[in-house]
N, C-alpha and C positions, 0 to 999 in steps of 0.2 A: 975862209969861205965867204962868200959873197951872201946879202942877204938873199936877191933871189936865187937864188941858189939852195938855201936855208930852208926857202917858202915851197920850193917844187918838194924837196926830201920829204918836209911835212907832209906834202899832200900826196904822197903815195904810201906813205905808212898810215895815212887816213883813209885811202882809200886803200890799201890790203887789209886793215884793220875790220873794215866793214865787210869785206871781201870772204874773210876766213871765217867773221862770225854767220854770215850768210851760211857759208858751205856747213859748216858747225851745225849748223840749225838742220839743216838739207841732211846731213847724216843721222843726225836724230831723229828725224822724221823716220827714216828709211830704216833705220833699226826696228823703232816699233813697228813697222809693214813689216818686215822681216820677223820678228818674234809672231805676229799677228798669224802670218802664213803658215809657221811651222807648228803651231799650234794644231789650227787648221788641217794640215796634214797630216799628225800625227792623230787626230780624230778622226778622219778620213780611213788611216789605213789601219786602228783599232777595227773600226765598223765595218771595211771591208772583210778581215780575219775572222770576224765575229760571221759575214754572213759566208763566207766561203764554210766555215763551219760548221754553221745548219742545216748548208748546203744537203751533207751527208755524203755515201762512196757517187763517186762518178762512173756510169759503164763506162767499161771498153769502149773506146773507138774502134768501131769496122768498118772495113772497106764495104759499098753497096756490091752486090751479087755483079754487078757488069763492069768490074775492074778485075 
């Protein structure tokens, strides 16, 4: 192998190197958004159960007199 030849190899495993730890990063990010949300949601839809709940019976739905 030639030296430049040597010098470009390097410089693309320095820069995938940077490349993946970047993305690395970008996916750890997104995880914690990700756990963040579901959290989130899952208190969301506690609270909605909770008030559909207290709601109480729903009447009937009727058609009005002029159907």
């Amino acid at each position: 192998m030639t030296e430049e030849r040597i010098v470009r190899l390097e410089e693309t495993v320095a820069y995938q190197t940077k490349t993946i730890d970047e993305l690395s990063d970008q996916v750890a990010q997104q995880w914690k958004k990700i756990e963040s949300l579901e959290k989130k949601f899952e208190l969301l839809t506690d609270r909605f159960l909770e008030l559909e709940e207290s709601a109480g019976e729903r009447p009937a739905v009727t058609k009005p007199p002029h159907y």
